[in-house]
Residue, then its C-alpha position, 0 to 999 in steps of 0.5 A: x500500500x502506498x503510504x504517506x508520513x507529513x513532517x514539519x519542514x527541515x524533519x524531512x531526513x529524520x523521517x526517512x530515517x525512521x521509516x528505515x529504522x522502524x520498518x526497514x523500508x526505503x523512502x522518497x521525499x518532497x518538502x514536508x513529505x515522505x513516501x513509502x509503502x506498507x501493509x497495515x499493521x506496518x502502517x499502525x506500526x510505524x504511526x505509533x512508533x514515529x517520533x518525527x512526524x505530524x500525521x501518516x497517512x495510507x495514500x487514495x491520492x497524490x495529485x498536482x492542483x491549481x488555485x482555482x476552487x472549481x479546477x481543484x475540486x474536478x481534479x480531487x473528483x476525478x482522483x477518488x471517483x473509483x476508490x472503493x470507500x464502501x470497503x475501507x469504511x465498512x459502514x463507519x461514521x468518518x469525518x474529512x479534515x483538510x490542513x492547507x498551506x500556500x495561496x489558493x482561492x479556496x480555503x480548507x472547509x470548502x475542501x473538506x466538505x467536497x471530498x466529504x460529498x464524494x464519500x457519503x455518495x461513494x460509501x452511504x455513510x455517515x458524516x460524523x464531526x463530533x465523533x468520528x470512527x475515521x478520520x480522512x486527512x487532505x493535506x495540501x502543500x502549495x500545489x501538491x494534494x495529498x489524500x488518504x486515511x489518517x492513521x492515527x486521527x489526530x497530529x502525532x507531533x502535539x504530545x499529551x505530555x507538552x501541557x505546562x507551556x513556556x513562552x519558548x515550549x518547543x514542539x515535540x517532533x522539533x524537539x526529538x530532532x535536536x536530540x538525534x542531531x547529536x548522534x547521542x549514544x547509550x550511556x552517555x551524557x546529555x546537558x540540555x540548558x535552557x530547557x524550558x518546558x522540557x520537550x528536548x530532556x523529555x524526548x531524550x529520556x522517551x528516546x533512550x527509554x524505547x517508549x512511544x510519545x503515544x504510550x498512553x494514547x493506545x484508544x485514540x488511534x482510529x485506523x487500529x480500532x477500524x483494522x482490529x490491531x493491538x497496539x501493546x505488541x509494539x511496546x518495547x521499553x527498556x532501562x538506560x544508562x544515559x544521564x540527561x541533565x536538565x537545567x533552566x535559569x527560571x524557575x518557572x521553566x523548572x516547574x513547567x518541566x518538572x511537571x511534564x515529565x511526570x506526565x511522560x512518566x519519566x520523570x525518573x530518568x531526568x536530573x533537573x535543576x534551576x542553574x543559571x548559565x555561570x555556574x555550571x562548572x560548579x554543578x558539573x564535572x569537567x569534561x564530563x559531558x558528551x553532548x548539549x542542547x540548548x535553546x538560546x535566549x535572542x536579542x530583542x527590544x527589551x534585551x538588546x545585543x550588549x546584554x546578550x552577548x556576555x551570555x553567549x561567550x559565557x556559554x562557550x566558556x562553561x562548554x569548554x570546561x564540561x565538555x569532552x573533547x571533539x562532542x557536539x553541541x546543538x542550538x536551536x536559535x531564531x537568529x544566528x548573527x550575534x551567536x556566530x561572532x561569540x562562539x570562539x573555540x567552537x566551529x558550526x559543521x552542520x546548519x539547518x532551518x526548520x520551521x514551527x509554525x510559521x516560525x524559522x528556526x536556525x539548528x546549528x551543530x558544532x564541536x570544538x575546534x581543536 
């Protein structure tokens, strides 16, 4: 079955790489989409599994659209017209959902509602808003269209434990691709300052601990009640070694986190404190630490670029006494300018943006220079 996996923009790579790590399948990709094919359980397999995407999806249509309403909508018409809807929603309620990006002369409603015309006449079913046995799930990017079921039902990238937020909390997907940028390995040890709400310290511990980001959503995911699939066949968790340290100027940020991670349930595997930038070499070991993440603070109208400045080379500073030699360090920052003047005896080796939302982020990867 052709299947589809949609991710943030910049997620693209880490996507492929788990359809390869999970099911050992090849992928192709195009801006925030993955192609790959697979049988169904696969499918809920790697839905529940996946840590990096938004939404997974079994594939009815892939086709180029215009932004014009009426030539869109006989193009999806002429898409689905000879899907058999009546088998796959074998007498379920369903509901269309339509998530749209770029500039069009329509907007998402009026496409939902269309496709959802074509599968009530298709199927004889029923359309459910409130409680839906299936979700189907269009998804267009500029001009490419996507169509198909939605695995699970819902955006596997907002997870259930991210409910106490900061005025930086990082999207859950976003932040797992911090922590696999770093290439951590089993038993070492991860310092993830500024932390704020603790999406990079929980993904981390979730990461190395084997357990899904959707342990506790099991019930909600449609397609496995619609297939008869059980999803605790797919649970594996496991102990660590590895230590991850989690550490934040303001308390507030500390409570968020701690509060979080109990959520996660891995609270447990989390060493949390509030340390401000300048005393970390008091609170740790020197050249004790393999790899850090960090979420640096950035100019703006109330701190300008001479107060932010000592707090970028201080940061290098402290980096050059806790880290071990030639590890890595990635820093997620909306501007890079100042940062990039500041960092001394450190050299970038990898750079990327990748986008929440409507914001851009810059992902800069570096090691010490010698």
């Amino acid at each position: 079955m052709k299947c589809l996996a949609i991710t943030a923009e910049g997620l693209e790579q880490l996507a492929k790489q788990e359809i390869k790590e999970i099911l050992n399948k090849s992928s192709q990709s195009k801006k925030t989409a993955v192609f790959f094919e697979a049988e169904k359980k696969e499918l809920v397999e790697f839905a529940y599994k996946a840590r990096s995407v938004k939404r997974v999806l079994l594939t009815i249509a892939n086709i180029s659209i215009t932004a014009e309403k009426a030539r869109t909508i006989q193009l999806i018409n002429a898409a689905i017209k000879d899907y058999d809807f009546k088998t796959l929603l074998n007498s379920s309620s369903f509901k269309v959902e339509c998530k749209r990006f770029g500039t069009h002369q329509f907007n998402s409603l009026e496409i939902a509602g269309e496709i959802s015309k074509i599968i009530a006449e298709k199927s004889n079913a029923a359309i459910s808003l409130n409680a839906p046995e299936v979700i189907f799930h269009s998804y267009i990017y500029n001009n490419d269209l996507y169509f198909g079921l939605d695995i699970a039902g819902f955006n596997l990238s907002k997870r259930d434990y991210n409910i106490f937020h900061t005025q930086n909390s990082l999207n859950g997907a976003i932040a797992y691709s911090l922590v696999r940028d770093t290439n951590i390995k089993e038993g070492e040890t991860l310092l993830n300052h500024y932390a704020n709400s603790g999406a990079v310290s929980i993904e981390a511990a979730l990461f190395f601990t084997n357990k899904s980001v959707n342990f506790y959503k099991k019930d909600k995911f449609l397609a496995a009640k619609l297939w008869n699939i059980d999803l605790k066949q797919f649970d594996r968790t496991k102990a660590t070694k590895t230590k991850i340290i989690c550490y934040d100027r303001l308390m507030h940020n500390i409570t968020a986190l701690k509060k979080n991670a109990q959520i996660a349930g891995i609270n447990k595997e989390l060493s949390i404190g509030r340390v401000d930038t300048e005393w970390l070499d008091t609170k740790i070991d020197k050249k004790s630490v393999d790899k850090v993440i960090a979420a640096l603070p950035i100019p703006s109208k109330i701190i300008g670029e001479k107060d932010i400045a000592p707090v970028y080379k201080e940061f290098f500073y402290q980096l050059d006494f806790i880290l071990r030699k030639k590890h890595l360090v990635v820093i997620l920052i909306e501007k890079d300018e100042l940062l990039k003047r500041c960092m001394d005896k450190f050299e970038i080796i990898e750079e990327r943006k990748v986008m929440q939302g409507l914001r851009e982020y810059n992902v800069l990867i570096m090691k010490r220079k010698y």
